[in-house]
C-alpha positions as CSV (number, residue, x, y, z in Angstrom):
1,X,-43.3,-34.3,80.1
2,X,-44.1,-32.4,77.0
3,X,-44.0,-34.7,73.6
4,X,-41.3,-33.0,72.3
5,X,-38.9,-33.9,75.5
6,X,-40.2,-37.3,75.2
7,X,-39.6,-37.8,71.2
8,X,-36.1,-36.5,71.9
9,X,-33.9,-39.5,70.8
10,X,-31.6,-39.7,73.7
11,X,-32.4,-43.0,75.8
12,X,-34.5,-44.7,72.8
13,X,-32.8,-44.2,69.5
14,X,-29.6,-46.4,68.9
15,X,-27.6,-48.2,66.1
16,X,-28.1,-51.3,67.6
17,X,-31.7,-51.6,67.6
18,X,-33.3,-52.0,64.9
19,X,-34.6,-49.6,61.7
20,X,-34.8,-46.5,62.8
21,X,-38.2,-46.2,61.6
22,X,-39.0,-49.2,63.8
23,X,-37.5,-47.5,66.6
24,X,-40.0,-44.4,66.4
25,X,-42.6,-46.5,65.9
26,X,-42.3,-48.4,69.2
27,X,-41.7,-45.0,70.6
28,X,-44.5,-43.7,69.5
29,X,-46.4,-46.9,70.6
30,X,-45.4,-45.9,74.0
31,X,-46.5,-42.4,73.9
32,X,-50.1,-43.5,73.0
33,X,-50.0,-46.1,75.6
34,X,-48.8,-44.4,78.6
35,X,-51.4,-41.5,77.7
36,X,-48.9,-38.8,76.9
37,X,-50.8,-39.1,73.2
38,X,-54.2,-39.7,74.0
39,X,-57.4,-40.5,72.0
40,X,-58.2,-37.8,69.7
41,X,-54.9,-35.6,70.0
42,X,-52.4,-35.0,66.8
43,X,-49.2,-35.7,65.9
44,X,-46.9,-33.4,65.6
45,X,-46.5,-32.6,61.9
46,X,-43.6,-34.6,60.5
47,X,-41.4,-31.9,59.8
48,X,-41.4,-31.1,63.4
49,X,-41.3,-34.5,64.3
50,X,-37.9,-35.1,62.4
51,X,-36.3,-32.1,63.8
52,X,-36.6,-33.2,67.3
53,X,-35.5,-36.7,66.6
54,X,-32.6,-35.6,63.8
55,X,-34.2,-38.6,61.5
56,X,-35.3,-37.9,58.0
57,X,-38.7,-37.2,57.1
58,X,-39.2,-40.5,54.7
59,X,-38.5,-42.3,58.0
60,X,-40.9,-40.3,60.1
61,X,-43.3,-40.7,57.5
62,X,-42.6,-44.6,57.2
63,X,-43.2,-44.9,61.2
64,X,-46.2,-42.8,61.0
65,X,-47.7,-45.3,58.0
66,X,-47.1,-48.3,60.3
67,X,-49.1,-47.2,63.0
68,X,-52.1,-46.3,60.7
69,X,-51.7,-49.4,59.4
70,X,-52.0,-50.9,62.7
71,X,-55.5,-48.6,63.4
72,X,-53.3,-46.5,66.2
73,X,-53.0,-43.6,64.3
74,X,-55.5,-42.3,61.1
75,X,-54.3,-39.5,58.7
76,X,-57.1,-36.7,58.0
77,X,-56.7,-34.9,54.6
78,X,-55.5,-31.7,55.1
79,X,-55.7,-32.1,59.1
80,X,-52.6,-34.5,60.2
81,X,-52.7,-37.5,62.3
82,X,-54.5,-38.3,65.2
83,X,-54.7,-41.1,67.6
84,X,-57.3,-43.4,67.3
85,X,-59.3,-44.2,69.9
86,X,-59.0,-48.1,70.6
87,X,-62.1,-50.5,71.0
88,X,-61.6,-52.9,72.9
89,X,-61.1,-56.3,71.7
90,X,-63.8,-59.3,72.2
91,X,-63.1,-62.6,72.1
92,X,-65.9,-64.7,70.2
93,X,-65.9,-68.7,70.8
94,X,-66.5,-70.7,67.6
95,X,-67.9,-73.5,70.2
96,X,-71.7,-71.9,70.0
97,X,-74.1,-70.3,67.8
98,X,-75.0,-67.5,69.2
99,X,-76.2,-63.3,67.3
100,X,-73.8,-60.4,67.6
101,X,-76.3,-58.7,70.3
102,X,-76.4,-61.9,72.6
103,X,-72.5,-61.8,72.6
104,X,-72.0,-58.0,73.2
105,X,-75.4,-58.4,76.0
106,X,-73.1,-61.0,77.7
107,X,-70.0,-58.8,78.3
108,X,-72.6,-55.9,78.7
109,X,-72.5,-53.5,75.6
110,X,-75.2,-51.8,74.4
111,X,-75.1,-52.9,70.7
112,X,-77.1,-50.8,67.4
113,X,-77.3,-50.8,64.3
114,X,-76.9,-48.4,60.8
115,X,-79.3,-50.1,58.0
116,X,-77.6,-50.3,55.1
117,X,-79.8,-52.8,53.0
118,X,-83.1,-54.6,54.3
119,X,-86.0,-55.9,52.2
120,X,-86.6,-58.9,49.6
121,X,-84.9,-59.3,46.2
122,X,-84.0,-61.5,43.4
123,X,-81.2,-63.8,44.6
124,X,-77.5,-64.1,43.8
125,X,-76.4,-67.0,42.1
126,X,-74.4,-68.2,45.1
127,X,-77.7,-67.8,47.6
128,X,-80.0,-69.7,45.0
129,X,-77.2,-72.5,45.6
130,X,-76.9,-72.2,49.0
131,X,-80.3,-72.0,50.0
132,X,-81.4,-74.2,48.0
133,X,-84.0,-71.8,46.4
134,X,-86.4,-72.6,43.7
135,X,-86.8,-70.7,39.9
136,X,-88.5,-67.5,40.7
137,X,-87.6,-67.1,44.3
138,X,-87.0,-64.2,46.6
139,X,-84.8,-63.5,49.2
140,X,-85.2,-61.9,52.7
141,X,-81.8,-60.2,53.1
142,X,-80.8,-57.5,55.7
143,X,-77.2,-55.8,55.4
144,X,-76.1,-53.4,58.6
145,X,-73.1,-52.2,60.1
146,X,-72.9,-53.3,63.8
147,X,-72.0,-51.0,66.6
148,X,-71.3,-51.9,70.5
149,X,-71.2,-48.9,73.0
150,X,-70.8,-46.9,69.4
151,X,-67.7,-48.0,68.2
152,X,-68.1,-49.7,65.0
153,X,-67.4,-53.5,65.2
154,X,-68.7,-55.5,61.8
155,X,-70.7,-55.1,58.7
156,X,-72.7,-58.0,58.5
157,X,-75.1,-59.3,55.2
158,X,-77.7,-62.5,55.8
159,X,-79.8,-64.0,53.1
160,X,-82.6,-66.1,53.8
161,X,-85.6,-68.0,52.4
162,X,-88.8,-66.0,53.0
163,X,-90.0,-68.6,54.6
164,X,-87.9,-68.6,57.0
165,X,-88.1,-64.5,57.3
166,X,-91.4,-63.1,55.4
167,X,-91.1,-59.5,56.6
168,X,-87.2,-58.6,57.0
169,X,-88.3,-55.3,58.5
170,X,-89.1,-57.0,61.8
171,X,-85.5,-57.2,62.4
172,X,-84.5,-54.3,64.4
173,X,-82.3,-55.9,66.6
174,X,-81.4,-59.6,66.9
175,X,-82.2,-61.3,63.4
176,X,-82.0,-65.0,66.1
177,X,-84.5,-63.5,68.8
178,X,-87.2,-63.0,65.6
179,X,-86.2,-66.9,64.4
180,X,-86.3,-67.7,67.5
181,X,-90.3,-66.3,68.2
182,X,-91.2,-67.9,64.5
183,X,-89.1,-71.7,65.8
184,X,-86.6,-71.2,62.8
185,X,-83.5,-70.4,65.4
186,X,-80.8,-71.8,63.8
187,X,-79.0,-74.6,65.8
188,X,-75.7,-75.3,64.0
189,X,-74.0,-73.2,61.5
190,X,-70.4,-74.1,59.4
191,X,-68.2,-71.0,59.1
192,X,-65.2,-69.8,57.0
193,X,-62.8,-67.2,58.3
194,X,-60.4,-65.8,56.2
195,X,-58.0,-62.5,56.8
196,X,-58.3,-60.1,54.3
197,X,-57.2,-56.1,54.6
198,X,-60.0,-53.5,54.7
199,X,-61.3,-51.6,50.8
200,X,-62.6,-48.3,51.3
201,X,-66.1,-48.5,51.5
202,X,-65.5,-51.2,54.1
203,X,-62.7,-49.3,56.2
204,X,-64.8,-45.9,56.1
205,X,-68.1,-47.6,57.3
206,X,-66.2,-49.6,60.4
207,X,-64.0,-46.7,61.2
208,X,-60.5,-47.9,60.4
209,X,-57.6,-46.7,57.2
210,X,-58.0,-48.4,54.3
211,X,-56.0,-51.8,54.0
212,X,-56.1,-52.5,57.7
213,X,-56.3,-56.2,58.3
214,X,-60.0,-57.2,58.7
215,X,-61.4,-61.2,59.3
216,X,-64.1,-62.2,56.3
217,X,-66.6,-64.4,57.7
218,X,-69.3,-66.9,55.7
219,X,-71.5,-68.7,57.8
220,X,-74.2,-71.4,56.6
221,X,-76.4,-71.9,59.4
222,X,-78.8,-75.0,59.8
223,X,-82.2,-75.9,61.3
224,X,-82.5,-78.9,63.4
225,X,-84.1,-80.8,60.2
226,X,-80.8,-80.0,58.3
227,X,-82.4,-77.3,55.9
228,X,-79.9,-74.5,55.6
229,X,-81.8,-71.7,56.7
230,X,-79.2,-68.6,56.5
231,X,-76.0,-67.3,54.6
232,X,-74.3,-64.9,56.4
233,X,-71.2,-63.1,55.1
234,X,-69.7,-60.3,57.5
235,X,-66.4,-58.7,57.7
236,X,-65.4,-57.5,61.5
237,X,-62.4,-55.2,62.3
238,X,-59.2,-57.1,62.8
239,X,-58.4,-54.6,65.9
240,X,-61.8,-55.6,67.5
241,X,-61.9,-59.3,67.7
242,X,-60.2,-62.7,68.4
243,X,-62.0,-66.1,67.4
244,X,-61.3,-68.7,69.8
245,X,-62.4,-72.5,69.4
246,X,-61.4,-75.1,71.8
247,X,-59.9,-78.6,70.4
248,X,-60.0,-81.4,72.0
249,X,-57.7,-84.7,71.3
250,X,-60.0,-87.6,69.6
251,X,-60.1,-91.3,71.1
């Protein structure tokens, strides 16, 4: 079936169910899923798009805008729309403390990473706090865009004491597996999640249109004395993961 006989609007479009706009969307939803509109291939140019399906173009180009809001579809300048390729989504329990590259080992992705900030500096106001830093100190902080199997997945920032991390170039991989050799691991950690949609530097960086729906993440993670030994902040695609943290019922 060619997309054309399958975006004609007999058998899908009707009065009864719901904004038209809506109505493309889903059926458009289906094109991608079934394959017919695979990873990487173009939309047929609105214009076209409304001809087949007699709608007007404000609604084509209002289903189109929902599904690049939902990271199916992304508009290139110039270019059209394309299908996105999807990344499949990892569930992370909040139950244990473990590093980005032991959870994508465990489900067997290859994970890297794009430097986009590692050395020592002057510290923000908000890590001399939190670290409990003294006048006059540096911080060890390393900022990098993880990847698993490629795909963009979070952009992730940690401050620490450089006592805790002298050298923050020996982090090429997993920043636990050096605290780990050094017997600073971390062994608790308190985290705030909070949804927030994507800016533009963000979005570009983890592969997604501006304004898609993204998870903020601040983490203050602990040694087994109680010092606070890390402040994390990272921001992972909203398409790419699901937090799950099991409750129990107290006695």
């Amino acid at each position: 079936m060619s997309v054309a006989e399958f975006l004609h609007p007999d058998g899908w479009l009707g009065q009864s169910s719901g904004p038209r706009y809506v109505q493309l969307r889903r059926r458009l939803e289906e094109g991608i899923g079934s394959g017919l509109l695979p990873p990487g291939s173009s939309l047929p140019p609105e214009r076209e798009i409304a001809e087949i399906t007699d709608l007007s173009r404000v609604t084509v180009r209002k289903a189109i805008q929902e599904l690049v809001k939902s990271g199916s579809v992304e508009q290139r300048q110039g270019s059209g729309s394309f299908v996105r390729e999807q990344v499949e989504r990892v569930e992370q329990s909040l139950s244990h403390l473990t590093s980005f590259t032991e959870d994508m080992q465990r489900r067997g992705l290859q994970t890297t990473s794009k430097w986009l900030e590692r050395g020592i500096f002057l510290p923000s106001p908000e890590e001399v706090l939190t670290l409990g830093l003294a006048a006059g100190d540096s911080v060890a902080r390393i900022h990098r865009l993880r990847e698993a199997d490629g795909h963009p997945m979070a952009l992730e920032r940690a401050a620490l004491p450089l006592d805790i991390l002298p050298n923050p170039l020996e982090v090429t991989t997993s920043l636990y597996e050096i605290l780990e050799k050094s017997g600073h691991r971390p062994v608790r950690a308190v985290q705030k999640i909070s949804a927030i949609n994507l800016d533009p530097p963000e979005a570009e960086l983890l592969g997604v249109a501006e304004g898609t729906a993204g998870l903020k993440i601040q983490r203050v993670s602990y040694l087994a004395s109680g010092r606070v030994a890390e402040l994390t902040r990272s921001i992972y695609r909203g398409d790419a993961y699901d937090f799950v943290a099991e409750l129990r019922l107290s006695n």
